[in-house]
Backbone bond lengths (Angstrom), bond angles and torsions (degrees), N, CA, C in turn:
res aa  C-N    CA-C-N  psi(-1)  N-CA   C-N-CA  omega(-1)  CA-C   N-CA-C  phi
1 X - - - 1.455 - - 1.516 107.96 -
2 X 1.675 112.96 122.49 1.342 119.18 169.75 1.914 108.89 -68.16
3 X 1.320 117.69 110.79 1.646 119.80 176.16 1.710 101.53 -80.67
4 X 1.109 119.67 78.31 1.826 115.14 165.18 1.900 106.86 -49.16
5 X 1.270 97.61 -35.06 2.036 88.34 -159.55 1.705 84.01 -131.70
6 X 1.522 111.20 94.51 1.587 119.67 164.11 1.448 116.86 -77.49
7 X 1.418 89.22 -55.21 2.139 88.51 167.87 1.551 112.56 -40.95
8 X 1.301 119.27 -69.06 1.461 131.76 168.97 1.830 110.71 -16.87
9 X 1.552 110.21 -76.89 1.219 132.72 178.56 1.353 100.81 -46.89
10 X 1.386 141.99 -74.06 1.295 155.68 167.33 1.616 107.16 -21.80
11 X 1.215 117.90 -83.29 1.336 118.08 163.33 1.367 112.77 -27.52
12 X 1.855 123.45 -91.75 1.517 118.85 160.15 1.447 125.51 3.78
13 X 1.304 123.68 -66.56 1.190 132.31 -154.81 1.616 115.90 -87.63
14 X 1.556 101.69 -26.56 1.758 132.72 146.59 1.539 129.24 -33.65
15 X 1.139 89.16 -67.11 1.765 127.85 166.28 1.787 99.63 -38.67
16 X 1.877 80.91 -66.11 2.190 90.99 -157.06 1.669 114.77 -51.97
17 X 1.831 94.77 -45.25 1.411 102.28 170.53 1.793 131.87 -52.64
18 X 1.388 103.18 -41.03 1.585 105.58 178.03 1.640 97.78 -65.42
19 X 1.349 116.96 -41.91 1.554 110.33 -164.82 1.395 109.79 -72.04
20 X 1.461 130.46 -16.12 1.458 149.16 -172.36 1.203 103.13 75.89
21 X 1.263 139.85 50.26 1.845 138.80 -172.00 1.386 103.50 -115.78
22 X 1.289 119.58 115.50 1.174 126.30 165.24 1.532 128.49 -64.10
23 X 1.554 107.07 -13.16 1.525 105.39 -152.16 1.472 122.84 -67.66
24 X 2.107 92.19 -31.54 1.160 89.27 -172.10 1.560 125.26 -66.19
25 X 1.298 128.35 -5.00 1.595 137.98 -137.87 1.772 81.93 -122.46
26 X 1.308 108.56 -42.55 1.440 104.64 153.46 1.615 142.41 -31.66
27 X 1.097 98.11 -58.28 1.700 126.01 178.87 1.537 109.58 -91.34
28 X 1.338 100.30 -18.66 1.846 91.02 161.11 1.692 111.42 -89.67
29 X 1.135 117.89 -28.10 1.461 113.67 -177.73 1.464 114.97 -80.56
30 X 1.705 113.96 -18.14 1.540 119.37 170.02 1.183 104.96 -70.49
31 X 1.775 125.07 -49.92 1.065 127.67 160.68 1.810 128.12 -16.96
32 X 1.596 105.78 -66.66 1.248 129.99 -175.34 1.691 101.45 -68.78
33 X 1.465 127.84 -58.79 1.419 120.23 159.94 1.679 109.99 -13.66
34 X 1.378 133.62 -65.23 1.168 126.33 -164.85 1.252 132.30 -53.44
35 X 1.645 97.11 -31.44 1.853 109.81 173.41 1.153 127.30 -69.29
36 X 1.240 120.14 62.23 1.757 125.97 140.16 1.128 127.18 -135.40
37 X 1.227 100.08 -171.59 1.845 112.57 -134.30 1.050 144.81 48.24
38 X 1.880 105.78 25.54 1.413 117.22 -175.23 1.471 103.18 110.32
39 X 1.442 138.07 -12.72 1.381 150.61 150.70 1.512 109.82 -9.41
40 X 1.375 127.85 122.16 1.286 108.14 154.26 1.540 104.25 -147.14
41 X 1.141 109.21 124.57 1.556 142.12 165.16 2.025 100.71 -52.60
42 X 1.219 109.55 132.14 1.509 127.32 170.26 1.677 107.80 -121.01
43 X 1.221 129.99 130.28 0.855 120.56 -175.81 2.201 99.02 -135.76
44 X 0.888 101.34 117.70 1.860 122.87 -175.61 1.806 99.07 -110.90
45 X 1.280 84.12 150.46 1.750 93.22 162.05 1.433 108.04 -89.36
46 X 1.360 109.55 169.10 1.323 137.67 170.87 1.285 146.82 -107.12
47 X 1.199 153.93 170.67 1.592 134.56 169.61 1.449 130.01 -60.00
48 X 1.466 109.26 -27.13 1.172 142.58 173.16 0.852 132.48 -81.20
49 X 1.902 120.12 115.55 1.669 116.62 -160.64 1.740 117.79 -49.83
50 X 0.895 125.85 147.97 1.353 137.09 -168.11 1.515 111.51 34.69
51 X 1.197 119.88 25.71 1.744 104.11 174.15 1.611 98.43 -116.13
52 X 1.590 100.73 170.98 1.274 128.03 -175.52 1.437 124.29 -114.66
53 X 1.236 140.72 170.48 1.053 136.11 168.92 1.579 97.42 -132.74
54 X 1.473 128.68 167.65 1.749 117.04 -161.81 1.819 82.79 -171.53
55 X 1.009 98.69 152.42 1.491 135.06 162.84 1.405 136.48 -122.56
56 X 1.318 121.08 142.42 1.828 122.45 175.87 1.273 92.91 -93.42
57 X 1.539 123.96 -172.44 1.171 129.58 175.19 1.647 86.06 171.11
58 X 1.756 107.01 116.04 1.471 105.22 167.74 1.837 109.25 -62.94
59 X 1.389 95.80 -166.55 1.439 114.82 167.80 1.565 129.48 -49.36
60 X 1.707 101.83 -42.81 1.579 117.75 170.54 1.339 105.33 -78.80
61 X 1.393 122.08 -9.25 1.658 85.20 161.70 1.507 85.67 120.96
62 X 1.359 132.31 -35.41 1.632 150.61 -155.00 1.261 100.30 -61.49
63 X 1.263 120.57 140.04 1.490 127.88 164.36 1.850 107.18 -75.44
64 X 2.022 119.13 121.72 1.113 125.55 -169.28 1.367 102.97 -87.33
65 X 1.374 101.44 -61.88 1.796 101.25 164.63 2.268 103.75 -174.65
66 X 0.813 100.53 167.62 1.740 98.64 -167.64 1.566 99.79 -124.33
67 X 1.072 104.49 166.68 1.588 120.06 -173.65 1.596 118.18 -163.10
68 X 1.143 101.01 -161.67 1.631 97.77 177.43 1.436 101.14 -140.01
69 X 1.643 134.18 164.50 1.154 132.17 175.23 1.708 93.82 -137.98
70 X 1.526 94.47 112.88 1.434 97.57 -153.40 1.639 105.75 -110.25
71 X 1.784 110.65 155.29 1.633 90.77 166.56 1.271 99.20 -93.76
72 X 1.184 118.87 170.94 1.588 130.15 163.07 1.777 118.17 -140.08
73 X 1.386 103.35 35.02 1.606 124.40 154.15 1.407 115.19 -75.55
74 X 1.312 97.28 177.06 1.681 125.79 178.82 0.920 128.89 -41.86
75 X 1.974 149.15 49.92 1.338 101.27 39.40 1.287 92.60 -100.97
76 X 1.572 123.41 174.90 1.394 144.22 160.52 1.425 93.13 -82.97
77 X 1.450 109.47 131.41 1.030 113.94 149.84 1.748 118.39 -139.77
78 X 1.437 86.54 33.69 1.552 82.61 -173.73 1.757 116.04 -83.73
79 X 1.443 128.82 6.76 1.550 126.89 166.11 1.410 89.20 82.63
80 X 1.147 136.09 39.92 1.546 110.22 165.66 1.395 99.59 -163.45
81 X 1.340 121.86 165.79 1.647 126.17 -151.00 1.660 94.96 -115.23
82 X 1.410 109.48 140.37 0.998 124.34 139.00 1.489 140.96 -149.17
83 X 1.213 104.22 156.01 1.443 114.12 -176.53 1.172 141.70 -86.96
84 X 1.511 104.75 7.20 1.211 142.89 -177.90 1.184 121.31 -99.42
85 X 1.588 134.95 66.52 1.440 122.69 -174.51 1.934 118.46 -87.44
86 X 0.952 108.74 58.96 1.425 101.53 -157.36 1.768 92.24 -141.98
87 X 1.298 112.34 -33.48 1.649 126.52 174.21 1.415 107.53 -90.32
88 X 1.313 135.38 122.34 1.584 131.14 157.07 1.609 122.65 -60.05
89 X 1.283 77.07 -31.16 2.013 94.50 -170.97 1.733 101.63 -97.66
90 X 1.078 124.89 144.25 1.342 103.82 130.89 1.732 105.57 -169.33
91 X 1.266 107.42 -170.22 1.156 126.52 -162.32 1.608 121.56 -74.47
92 X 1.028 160.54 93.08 1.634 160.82 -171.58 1.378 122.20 -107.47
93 X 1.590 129.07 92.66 0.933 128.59 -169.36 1.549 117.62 -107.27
């Protein structure tokens, strides 16, 4: 996994631990699952406190498809719905 925003992640992952949330460490290792056969995961920050935005990218270099790995805690402000209140983090493809 390419880390574009380590401070970001660092902080994030800071955050998850005081709150006791597993999700985010979750959604980075689903993340990391994707990289093979030349797979590589991009991972950027976002507008949105502690969330991310991430990319695939086959072997050639090609964009696979992008998403966001979002929080949806206190407040959410990440613009997108979920139905899932039980995960802080999760996955948006």
């Amino acid at each position: 996994m390419i880390i574009k925003c380590q401070e970001r992640l660092c902080e994030a992952q800071e955050y998850a631990a005081t709150l006791g949330d597993k999700s985010l460490q979750e959604c980075l290792a689903r993340l990391e699952s994707w990289e093979h056969d030349g797979r590589t995961v991009h991972l950027y920050g976002d507008f949105a406190p502690y969330s991310f935005g991430f990319s695939l990218y086959g072997p050639d270099g090609q964009l696979i498809m992008n998403g966001g790995l979002l929080y949806h805690g206190s407040p959410d402000q990440s613009c997108a719905v979920t139905f899932n209140h039980d995960d802080l983090w999760q996955t948006h493809t």
